[in-house]
C-alpha positions in Angstrom: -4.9 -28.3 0.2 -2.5 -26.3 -1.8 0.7 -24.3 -0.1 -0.3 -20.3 0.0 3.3 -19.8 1.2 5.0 -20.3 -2.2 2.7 -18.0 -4.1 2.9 -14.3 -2.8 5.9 -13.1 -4.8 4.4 -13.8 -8.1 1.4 -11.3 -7.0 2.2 -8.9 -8.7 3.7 -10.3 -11.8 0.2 -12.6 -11.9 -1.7 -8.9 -11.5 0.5 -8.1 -14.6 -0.4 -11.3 -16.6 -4.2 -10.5 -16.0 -3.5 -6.6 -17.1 -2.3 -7.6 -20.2 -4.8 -9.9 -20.8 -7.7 -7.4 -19.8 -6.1 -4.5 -21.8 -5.6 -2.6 -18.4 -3.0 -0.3 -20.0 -5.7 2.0 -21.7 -8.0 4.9 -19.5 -10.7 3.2 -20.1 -11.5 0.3 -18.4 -13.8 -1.3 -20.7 -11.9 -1.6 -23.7 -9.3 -3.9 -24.9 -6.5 -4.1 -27.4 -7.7 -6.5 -30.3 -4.4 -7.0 -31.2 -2.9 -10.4 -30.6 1.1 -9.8 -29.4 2.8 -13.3 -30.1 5.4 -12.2 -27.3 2.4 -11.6 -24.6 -0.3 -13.7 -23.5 -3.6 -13.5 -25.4 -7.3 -13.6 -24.1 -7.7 -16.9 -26.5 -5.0 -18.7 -24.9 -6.9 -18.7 -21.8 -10.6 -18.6 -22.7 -10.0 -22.0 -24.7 -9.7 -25.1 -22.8 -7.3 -23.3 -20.3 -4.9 -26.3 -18.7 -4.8 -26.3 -14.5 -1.8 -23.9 -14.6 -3.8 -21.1 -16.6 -6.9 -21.2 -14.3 -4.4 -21.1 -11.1 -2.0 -18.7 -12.6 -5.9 -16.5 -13.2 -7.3 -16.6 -10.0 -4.4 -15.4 -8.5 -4.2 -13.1 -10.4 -7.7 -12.1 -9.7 -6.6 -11.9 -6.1 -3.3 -9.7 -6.7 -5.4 -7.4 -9.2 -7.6 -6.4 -6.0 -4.0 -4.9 -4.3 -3.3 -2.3 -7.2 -6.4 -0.4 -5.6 -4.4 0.2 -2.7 -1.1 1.2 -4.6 -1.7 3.3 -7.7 -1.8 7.1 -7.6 -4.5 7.5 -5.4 -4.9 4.6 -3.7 -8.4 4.0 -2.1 -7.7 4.7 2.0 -6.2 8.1 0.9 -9.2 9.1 -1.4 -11.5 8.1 1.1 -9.5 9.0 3.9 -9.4 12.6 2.7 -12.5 13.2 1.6 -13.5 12.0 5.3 -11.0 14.5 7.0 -9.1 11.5 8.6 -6.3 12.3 6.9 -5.1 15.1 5.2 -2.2 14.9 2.1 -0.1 17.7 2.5 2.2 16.8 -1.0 4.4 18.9 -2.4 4.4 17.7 -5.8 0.6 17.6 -6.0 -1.5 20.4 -4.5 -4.7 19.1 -6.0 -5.0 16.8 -2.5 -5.4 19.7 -0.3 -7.2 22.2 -2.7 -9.4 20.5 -5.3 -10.3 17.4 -3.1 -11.1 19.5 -0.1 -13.5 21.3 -2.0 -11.5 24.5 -3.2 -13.5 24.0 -6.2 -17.3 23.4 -6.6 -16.8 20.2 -8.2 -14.5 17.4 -8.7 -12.8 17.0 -11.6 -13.4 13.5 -13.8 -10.3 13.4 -15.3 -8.0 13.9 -12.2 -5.8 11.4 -10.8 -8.3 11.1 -7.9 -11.2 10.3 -10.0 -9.8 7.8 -11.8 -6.7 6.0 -9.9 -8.7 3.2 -7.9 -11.7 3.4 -9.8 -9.6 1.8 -12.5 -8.2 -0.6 -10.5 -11.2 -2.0 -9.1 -12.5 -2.1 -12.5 -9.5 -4.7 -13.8 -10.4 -6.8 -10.7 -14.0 -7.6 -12.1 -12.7 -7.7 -15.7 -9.9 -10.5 -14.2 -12.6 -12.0 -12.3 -15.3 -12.2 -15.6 -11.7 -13.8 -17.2 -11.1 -16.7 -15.0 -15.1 -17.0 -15.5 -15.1 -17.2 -19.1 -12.7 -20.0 -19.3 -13.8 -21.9 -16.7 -16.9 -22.3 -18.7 -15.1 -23.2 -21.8 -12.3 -25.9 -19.7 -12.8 -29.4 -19.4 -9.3 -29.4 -17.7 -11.0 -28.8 -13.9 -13.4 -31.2 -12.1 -17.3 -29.8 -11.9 -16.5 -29.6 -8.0 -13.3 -27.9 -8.7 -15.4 -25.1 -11.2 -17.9 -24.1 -8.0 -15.1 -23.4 -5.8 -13.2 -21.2 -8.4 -16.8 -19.5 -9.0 -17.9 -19.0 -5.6 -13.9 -17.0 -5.5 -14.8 -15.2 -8.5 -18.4 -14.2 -7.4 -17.2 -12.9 -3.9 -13.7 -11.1 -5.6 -16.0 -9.4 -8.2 -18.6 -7.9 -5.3 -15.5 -7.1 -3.0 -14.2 -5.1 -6.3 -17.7 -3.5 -7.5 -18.4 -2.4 -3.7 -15.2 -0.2 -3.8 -16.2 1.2 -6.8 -19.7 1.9 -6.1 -18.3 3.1 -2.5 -16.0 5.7 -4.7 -18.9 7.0 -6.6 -21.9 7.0 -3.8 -25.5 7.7 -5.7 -23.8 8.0 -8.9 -23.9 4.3 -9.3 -22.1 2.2 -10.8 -21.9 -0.3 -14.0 -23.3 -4.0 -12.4 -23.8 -5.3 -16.1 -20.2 -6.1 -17.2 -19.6 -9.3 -18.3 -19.6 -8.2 -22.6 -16.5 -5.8 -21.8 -17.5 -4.6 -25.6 -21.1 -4.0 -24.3 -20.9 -2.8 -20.6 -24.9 -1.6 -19.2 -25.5 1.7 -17.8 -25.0 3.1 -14.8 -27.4 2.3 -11.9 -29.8 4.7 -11.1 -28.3 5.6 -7.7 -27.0 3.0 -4.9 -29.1 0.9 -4.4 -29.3 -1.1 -7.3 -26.0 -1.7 -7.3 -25.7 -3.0 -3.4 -28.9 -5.0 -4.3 -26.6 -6.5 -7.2 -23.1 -6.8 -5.3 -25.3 -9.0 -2.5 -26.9 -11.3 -5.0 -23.0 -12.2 -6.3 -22.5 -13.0 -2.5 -25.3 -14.8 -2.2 -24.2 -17.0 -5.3 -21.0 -16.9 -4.1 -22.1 -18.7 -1.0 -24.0 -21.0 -2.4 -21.3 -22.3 -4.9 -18.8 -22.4 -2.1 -21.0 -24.7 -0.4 -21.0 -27.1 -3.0 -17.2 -26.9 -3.7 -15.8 -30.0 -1.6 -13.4 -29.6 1.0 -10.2 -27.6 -0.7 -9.7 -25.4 -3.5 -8.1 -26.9 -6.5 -5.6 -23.2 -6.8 -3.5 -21.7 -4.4 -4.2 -18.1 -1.9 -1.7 -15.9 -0.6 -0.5 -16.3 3.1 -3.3 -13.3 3.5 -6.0 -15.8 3.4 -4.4 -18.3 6.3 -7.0 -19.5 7.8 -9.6 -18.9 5.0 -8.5 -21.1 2.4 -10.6 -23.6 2.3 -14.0 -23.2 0.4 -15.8 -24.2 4.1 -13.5 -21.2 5.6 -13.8 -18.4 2.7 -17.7 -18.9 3.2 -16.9 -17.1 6.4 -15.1 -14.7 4.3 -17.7 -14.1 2.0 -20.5 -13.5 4.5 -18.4 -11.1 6.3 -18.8 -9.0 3.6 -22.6 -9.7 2.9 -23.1 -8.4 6.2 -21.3 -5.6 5.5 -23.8 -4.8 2.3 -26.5 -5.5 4.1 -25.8 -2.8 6.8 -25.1 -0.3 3.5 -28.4 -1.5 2.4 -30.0 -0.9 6.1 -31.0 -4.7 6.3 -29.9 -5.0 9.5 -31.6 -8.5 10.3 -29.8 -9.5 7.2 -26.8 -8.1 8.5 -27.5 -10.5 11.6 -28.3 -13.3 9.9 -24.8 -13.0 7.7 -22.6 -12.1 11.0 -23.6 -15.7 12.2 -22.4 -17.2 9.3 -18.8 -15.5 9.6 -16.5 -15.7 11.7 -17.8 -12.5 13.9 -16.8 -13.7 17.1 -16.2 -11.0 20.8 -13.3 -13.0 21.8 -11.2 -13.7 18.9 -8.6 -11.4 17.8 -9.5 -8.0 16.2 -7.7 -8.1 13.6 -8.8 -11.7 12.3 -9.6 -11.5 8.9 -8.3 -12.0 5.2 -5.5 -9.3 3.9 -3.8 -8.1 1.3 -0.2 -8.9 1.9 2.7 -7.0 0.8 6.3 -8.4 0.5 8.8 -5.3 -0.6 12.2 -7.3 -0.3 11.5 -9.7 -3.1 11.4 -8.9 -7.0 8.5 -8.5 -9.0 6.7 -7.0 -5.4 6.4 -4.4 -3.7 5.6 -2.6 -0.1 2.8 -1.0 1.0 2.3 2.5 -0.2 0.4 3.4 3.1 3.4 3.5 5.0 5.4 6.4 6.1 8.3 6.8 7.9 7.1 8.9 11.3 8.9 12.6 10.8 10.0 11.7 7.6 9.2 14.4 4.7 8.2 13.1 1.4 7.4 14.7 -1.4 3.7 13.1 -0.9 3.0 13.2 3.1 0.2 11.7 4.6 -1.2 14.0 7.8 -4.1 13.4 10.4 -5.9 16.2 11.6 -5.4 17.3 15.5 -9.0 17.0 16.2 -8.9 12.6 15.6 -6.6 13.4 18.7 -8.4 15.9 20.6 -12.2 14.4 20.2 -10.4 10.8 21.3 -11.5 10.1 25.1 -8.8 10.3 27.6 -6.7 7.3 27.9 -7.9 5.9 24.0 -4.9 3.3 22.9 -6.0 3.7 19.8 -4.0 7.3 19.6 -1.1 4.8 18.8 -2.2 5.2 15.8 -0.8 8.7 15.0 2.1 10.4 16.5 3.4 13.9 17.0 5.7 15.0 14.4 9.0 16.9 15.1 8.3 18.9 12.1 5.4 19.9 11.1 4.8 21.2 7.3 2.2 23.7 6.2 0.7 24.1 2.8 -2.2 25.6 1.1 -3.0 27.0 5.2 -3.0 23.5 6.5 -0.4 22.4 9.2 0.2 18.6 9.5 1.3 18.0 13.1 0.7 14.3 13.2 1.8 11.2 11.2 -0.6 8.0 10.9 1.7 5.1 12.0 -1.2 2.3 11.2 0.5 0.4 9.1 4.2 0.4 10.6 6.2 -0.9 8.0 6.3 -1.6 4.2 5.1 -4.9 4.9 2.3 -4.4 7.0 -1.0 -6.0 5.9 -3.9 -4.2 4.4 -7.0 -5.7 6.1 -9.8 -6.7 3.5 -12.5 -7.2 6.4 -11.4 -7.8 10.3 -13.5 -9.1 13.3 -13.1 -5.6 14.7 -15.5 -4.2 11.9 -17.7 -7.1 12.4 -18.2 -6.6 16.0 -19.1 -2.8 15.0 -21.7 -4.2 12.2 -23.3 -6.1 14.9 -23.8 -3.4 17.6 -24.8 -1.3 15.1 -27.5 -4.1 13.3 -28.4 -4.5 16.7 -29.5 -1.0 18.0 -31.4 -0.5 14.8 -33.3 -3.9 15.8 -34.1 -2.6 19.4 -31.5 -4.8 20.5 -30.0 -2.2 23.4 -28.4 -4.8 25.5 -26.8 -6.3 22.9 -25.3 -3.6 21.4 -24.0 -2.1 24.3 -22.2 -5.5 24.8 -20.8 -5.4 21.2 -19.7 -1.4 22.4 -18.2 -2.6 25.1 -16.3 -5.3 23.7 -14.6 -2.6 21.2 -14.4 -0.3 24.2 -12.6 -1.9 26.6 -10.5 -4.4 24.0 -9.3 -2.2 21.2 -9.6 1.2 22.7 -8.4 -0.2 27.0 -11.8 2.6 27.8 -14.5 1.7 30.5 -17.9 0.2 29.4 -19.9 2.7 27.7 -21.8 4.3 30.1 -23.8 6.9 28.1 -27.5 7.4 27.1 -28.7 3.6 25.5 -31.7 6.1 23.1 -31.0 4.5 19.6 -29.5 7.8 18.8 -27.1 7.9 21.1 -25.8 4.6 20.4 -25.5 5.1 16.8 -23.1 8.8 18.0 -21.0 6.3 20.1 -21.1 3.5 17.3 -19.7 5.7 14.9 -17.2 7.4 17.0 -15.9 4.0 17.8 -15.6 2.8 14.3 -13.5 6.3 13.5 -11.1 5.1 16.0 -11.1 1.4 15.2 -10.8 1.5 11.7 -8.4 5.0 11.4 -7.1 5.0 7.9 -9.2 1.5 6.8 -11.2 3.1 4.0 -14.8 3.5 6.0 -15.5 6.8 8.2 -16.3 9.0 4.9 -19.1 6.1 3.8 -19.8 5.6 7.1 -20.6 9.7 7.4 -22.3 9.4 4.1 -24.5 5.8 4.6 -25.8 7.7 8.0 -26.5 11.0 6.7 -24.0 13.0 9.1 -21.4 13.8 6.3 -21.2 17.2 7.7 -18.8 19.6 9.4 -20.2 18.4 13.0 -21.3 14.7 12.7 -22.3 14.1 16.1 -21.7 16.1 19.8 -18.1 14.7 19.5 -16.9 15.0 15.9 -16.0 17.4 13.7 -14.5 17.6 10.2 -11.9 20.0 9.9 -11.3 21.7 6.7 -15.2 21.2 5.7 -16.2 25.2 5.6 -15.3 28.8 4.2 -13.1 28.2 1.3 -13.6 23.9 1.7 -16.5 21.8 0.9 -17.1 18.1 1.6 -18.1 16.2 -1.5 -20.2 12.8 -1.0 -18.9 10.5 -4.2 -15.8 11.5 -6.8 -17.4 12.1 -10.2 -18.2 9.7 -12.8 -14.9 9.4 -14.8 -14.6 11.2 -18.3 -13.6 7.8 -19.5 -16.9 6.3 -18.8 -19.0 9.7 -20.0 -17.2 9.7 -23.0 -18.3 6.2 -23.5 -22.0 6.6 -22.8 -21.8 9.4 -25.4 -20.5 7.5 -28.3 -22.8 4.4 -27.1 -26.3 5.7 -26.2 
């Protein structure tokens, strides 16, 4: 097995490589500079019988490329976060957070920041990925073992970065046909063909990191410790097949993956692969969701008093917010509380934790008439994450969905999910359930269900038909 620990500062400078080579400087993510810089690398130097040191210096940059969705301009926790109300982005040097995404307008706008920030991002992930793919087909340099290991990475890095996208655009789809960057398919008709096609890439996924021996031939990050082993990112990769199959309301599938992962009610919460961030050294950087508590910059990061007030007395999971000293007030919101998630520039951003897994099962399960065992799963978030008493509420399937989804606002605060969450269950509406609201979701605001289809992309489909 290769060291991880030697790896992480090059992240970003390996995320750099692979944006070079996938033309990631221009809007649109599906073109590509034709012009070969003898000072830069090329996209022949690495598509041609690539040595052992080009496909490892590729997939990790595959794995950095997945970080930049969570720090460019609008990094994906924040989009999602405000569009869910969980947060609220009070900036002073960019008003369009707290007008244009709240809804002061009828309509997003496809150009903005917002619309195209992450999307981009996740976009260079899947181009990286289809990269490392198309040399590894054209290498004699790595062992046919060696290939299904690195394919089984790329498979499951390419459905991790299509799922964010498609999660960013909701029923507008997304583009699953991507591999000819010069010839990218349409958009999917809605959702569902795209879930249907982000599972299928697990599914292979699996199946080529079951036949990829016992270690991967290239290095991970210290974010994968303890999943970096083809036997051990399996459990990785059908983590998040169970997630897609809950999107897809497959719940037996969603069973049937959960077995397979490492889902367990008595191991750590917060178990999981992450995306790692290491500020102090060069060429990296810290993570952009972390905020000084009272602090004032120019782009500050709020939470709505309600996530406090609708929390049930004695919640620990308030520790996720605290009281500011000094509020500030713009556009007619006041920002009285800081989130305090992720406590310093080098706190981890979870890709997928037990936590969520242990939700995905109590809710699989009360869709399955499984009432005793999700209550169990409740419980096990209840009393363990949030120190509350076992759930002792109706057990209708109704009910237990209300107390599902109020359990997965508190356990994953600021994670990227309650705004698809609202959406996947149909509740993405000022008053979700008995004990949630969404501020800031009537009168003058609006809640919008998916950002708009970048201009980018439109104008693309024009001058392609």
């Amino acid at each position: 097995m290769q060291n991880s620990a030697n790896i992480k500062p090059r992240t970003l400078l390996l995320a750099g490589v692979v944006s070079v080579l996938i033309g990631a400087s221009g809007c649109n993510p599906t073109t590509i500079d034709p012009v070969t810089d003898p000072n830069n690398p090329s996209l022949e130097s690495v598509i041609t019988n690539a040595t052992p040191t080009q496909i490892n210096a590729l997939a990790n940059g595959v794995e950095a490329s997945l970080r930049l969705g969570h720090t460019n301009n609008a990094p994906y926790n924040q989009i999602t976060g405000t569009l869910g109300r969980e947060i609220i982005i009070l900036a002073s040097n960019e008003p369009r957070w707290y007008t244009e995404i709240l809804g002061s307008k009828t309509s997003l706008d496809n150009g903005a920041f917002y619309s195209t920030g992450s999307y981009n991002t996740f976009a260079r992930t899947i181009r990286a990925a289809n990269v490392l793919r198309q040399s590894l087909a054209a290498t004699s340099t790595v062992t046919p073992v060696q290939k299904q290991g690195l394919l089984g990475f790329c498979d499951t890095y390419e459905a991790i970065a299509k799922l964010h996208m498609l999660n960013l655009m909701g029923e507008n789809g997304i583009r699953i046909d991507v591999a000819d960057f010069l010839k990218p398919g349409k958009f999917t008709v809605g959702s569902a063909p795209a879930l249907a096609n982000i599972r299928q890439l697990l599914d292979l996924g699996a199946t080529e990191l079951g036949q990829a021996g016992t270690d991967f031939s290239f290095p991970l990050s210290n974010g994968y410790a303890g999943f970096d082993t083809p036997a051990s990112f399996l459990r990785f990769n059908r983590a998040i097949a169970a997630r897609v199959a809950l999107y897809q309301g497959d719940n037996a599938g969603a069973l049937t993956a959960l077995s397979a992962s490492f889902y367990s009610p008595t191991a750590s919460l917060t178990l999981g692969p992450k995306i790692t961030f290491r500020p102090g050294t060069a060429g990296d950087q810290g993570n952009s969701y972390f905020q000084v508590p009272n602090s004032g910059p120019s782009t500050l990061v709020t939470v709505p008093d309600n996530f406090v007030s609708e929390a049930e007395t004695g919640d620990q999971r308030l520790s996720k917010v605290s009281l500011r000293t000094t509020p500030r007030t713009a556009g007619g919101i006041t920002g009285r509380y800081d989130p305090t998630v992720y406590a310093t520039q080098n706190a981890p951003v979870a890709i997928i934790r037990n936590e969520e897994l242990i939700l995905i099962a109590a809710e699989a399960k009360a869709k399955t008439n499984d009432i005793t065992g999700a209550v169990q799963d409740i419980n096990t978030i209840r009393t363990r994450s949030g120190n509350l008493p076992p759930y002792a509420g109706a057990t209708t399937q109704a009910a237990l969905l209300n107390e599902i989804l109020r359990q997965r606002r508190y356990s994953l605060f600021y994670e990227g999910h309650f705004w698809v969450d609202l959406r996947r269950l149909g509740k993405l509406n000022p008053n979700p359930t008995p004990n949630i609201t969404l501020p800031y979701s009537t009168g003058t605001f609006r809640l919008f269900d998916r950002l708009a289809i970048p201009f980018a992309e439109v104008a693309w489909d024009q001058a392609n038909p």
